[in-house]
N, C-alpha and C positions, 0 to 999 in steps of 0.2 A: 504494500500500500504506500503510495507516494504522498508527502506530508506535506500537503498546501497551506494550511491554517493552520491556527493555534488549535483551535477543538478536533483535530486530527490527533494533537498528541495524547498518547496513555496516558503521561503526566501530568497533565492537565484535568484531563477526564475524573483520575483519581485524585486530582487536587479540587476539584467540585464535588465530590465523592465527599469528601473529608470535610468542606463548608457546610454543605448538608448535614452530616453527623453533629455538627459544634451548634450551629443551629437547633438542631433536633434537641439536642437536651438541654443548651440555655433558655427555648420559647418556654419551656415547661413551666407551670405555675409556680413551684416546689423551689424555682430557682431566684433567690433572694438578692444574690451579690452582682448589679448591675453593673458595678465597676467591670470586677469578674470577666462576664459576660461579656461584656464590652471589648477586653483585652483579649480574649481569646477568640473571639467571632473576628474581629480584624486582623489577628495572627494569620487563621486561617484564608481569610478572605486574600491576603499580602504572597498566599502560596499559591494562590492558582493568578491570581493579578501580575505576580514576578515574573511565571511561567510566558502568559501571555506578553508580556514585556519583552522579556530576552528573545523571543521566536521573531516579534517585531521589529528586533536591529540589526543592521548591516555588518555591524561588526563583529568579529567574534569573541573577540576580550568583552565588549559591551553585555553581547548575549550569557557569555557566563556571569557576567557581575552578578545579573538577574535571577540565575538560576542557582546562584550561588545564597543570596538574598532568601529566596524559597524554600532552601532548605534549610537555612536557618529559621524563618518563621513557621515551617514545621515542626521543629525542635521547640520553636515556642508553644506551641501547640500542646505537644507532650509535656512540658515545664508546668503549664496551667492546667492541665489534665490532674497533676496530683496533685495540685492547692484543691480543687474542687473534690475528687476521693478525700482525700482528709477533711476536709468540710462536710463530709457525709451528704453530699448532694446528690452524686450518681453510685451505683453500685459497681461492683470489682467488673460487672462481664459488662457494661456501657464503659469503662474507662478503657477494659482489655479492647474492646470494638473497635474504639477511635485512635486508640494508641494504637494498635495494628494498621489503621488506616494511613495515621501519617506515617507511620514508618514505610509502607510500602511506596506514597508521596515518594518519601526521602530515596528510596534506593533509584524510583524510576528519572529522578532528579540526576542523583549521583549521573546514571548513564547519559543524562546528556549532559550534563560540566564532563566528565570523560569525552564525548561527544568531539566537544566545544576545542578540549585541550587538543585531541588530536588534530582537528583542522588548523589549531594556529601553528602547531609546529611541521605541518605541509610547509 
């Protein structure tokens, strides 16, 4: 399959995958801590937005800044994930869900900053 778009990529895909999840359990009534919410709905939001960013530049240094950025804000993702399990807001199998989520985020990211680095050293 030839990659014309950003919503071609798996990465991406799984990076709206992963919005959806953070989503799903901040709208929840049960979920008190607005800040919270707040910080971790924009983490992930910054992992499929980066995504789509870095696919968008010419450059290839550029495009990994972006994709590199994504994996980071995945990572944030996971960070805030266990403020909220120790706040007893979600349960061990909604944190294992979305902690598996961004991590697979994270690996399909990995492969394209792999990606990225081999074309710049062409």
């Amino acid at each position: 399959m030839k990659i014309e778009k950003f919503e071609d990529l798996i990465a991406w895909q799984e990076a709206r995958k992963l919005v959806n999840e953070v989503y799903g359990i901040t709208d929840k009534k049960n979920f008190r801590d607005f800040g919270l919410a707040d910080q971790i709905q924009k983490a992930a939001v910054s992992v499929m937005a980066n995504i789509s960013e870095g696919f968008g530049r010419y450059a290839f240094r550029d495009s990994k800044q972006f994709y590199t950025m994504a994996r980071g804000s995945a990572t944030e993702v996971q960070s805030h994930l266990y403020v909220i399990l120790d706040r007893k807001t979600i349960d061990k199998e909604d944190f294992s869900r979305i902690y598996d989520q961004a991590t697979r985020t994270s690996k399909l990211i990995n492969g394209l900053i792999k990606n990225i680095q081999e074309q710049i050293l062409k």
